[in-house]
N, C-alpha and C positions, 0 to 999 in steps of 0.2 A: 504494500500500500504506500509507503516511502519508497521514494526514488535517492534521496539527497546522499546516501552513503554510499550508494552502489554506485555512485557513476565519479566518484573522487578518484585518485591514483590508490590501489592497492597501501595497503597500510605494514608497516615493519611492526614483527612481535619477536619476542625470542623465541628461537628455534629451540627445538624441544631436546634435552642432553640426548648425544649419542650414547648406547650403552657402555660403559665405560667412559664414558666424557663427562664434561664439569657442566656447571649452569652458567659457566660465565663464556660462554663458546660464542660467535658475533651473533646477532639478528638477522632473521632471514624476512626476505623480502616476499609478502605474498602477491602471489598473479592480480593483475585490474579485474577489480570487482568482487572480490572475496570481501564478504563483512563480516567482522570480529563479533563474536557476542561478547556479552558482560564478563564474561572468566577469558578474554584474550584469546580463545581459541578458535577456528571461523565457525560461520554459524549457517549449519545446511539451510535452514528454513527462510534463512533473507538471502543466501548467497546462490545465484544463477546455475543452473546446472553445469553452464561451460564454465564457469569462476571454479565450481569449485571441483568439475574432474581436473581442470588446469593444475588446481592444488594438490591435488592428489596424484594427480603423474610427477610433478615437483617432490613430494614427501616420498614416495614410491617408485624409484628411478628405475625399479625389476618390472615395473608394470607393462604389459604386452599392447601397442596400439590400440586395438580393439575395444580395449577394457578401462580406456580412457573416459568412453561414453558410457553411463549408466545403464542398464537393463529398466526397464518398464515396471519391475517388481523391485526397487531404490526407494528409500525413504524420498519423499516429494523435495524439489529444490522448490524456490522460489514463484517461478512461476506456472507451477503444476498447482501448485498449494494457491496462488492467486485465483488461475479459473477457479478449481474447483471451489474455493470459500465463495465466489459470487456468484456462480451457480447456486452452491447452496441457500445463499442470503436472499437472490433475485427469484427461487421458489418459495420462503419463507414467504416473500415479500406478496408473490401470487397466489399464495394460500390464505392470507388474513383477512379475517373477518371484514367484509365491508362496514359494518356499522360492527367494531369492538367495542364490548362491557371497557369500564373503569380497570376491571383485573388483567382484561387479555392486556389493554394498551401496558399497564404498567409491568406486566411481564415480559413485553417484546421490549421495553425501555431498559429494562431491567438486563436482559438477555444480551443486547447489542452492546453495552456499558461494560460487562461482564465479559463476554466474548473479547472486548478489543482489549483488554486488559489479557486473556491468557491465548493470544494467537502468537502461534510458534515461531514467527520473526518479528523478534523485538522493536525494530527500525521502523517497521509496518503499524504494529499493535501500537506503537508511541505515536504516528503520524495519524492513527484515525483515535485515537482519545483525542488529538487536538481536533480534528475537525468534526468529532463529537461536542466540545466543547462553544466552538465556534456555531456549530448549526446545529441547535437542539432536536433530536431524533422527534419528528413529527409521525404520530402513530394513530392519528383520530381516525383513518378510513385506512383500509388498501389502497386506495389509490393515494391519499397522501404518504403513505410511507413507501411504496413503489416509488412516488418521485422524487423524493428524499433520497433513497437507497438510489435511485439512478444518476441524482444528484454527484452522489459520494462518490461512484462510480466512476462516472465523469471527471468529478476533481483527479482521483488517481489518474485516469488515462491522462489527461492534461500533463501531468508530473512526468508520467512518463514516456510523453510523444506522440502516444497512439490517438487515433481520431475516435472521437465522442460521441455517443451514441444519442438519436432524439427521444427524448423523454416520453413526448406523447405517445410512443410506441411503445413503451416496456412493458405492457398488460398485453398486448398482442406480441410481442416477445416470448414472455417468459408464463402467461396463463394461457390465452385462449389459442396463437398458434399464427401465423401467417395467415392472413386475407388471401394470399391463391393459391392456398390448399396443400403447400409441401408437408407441411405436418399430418395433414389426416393420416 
């Protein structure tokens, strides 16, 4: 959901002791676009799938070409983990109650708050509390929290280059299906 880390020059951490080596060995320089988590060590969940096989044929110099690229059964990198969270979030969004109770709204406030606090790249999870912060989660109808969500959406794609998607369509999107028919 942050872009701002990932697109800086690679960051220096200490390399990790070789077995029999000290801690005080130089700093090794990780590939562009590797992001550190909070313990200095990179972090799968924000870092690109190619940042971080780059890091790993780096750390791993026995590793065979092939096996540079991750398998399809790899913990999710960054933007596996993006689609699928707004898929997730953009069915959330086509399932809620047109007219929510008091409880539902404040369970889906409640959920999204929660949520952007434990998503597994921290760069991300910190960049949507703030624009949680900035544009209070509107949850009175499905469709205003569809456009809120598509909103949020947007912001990210802006951050990160890709074009933005129109609002007034995310309920034919993501509920009801395209107007000529691909989905039936």
């Amino acid at each position: 959901m942050a872009d701002d880390t990932r697109d800086k020059d690679a960051t220096s951490a200490p390399a990790p002791a070789a077995v029999g080596g000290t801690a005080t060995e130089p700093s090794q320089k990780y590939p562009k676009g590797v992001v550190l988590g909070k313990d200095g060590k990179p972090c799968r969940s924000c870092t690109s799938g190619a940042a971080f096989s780059a890091w790993t044929s780096q750390a791993k110099s026995t590793l065979r070409a092939q096996q540079a690229k991750p398998a399809n059964d790899c913990p999710a990198d960054v933007e596996t983990l993006g689609r699928s969270t707004w898929t997730l979030l953009h069915s959330i969004a086509a399932t809620y109650p047109k007219a929510p109770t008091w409880t539902e709204q404040n369970d889906l406030k409640s959920f999204m708050k929660l949520f952007s606090k434990l998503y597994p790249c921290w760069v991300c999870a910190e960049d949507f509390q703030q624009y949680i912060k900035k544009r209070d989660i509107r949850a009175a109808s499905r469709d205003e929290f569809g456009n809120w969500l598509c909103e949020a959406h947007n912001e990210v794609n802006r951050k990160l280059g890709k074009p933005t998607f129109d609002c007034s369509k995310w309920e034919e999107r993501w509920r009801t299906g395209w107007k000529d028919g691909r989905c039936d």
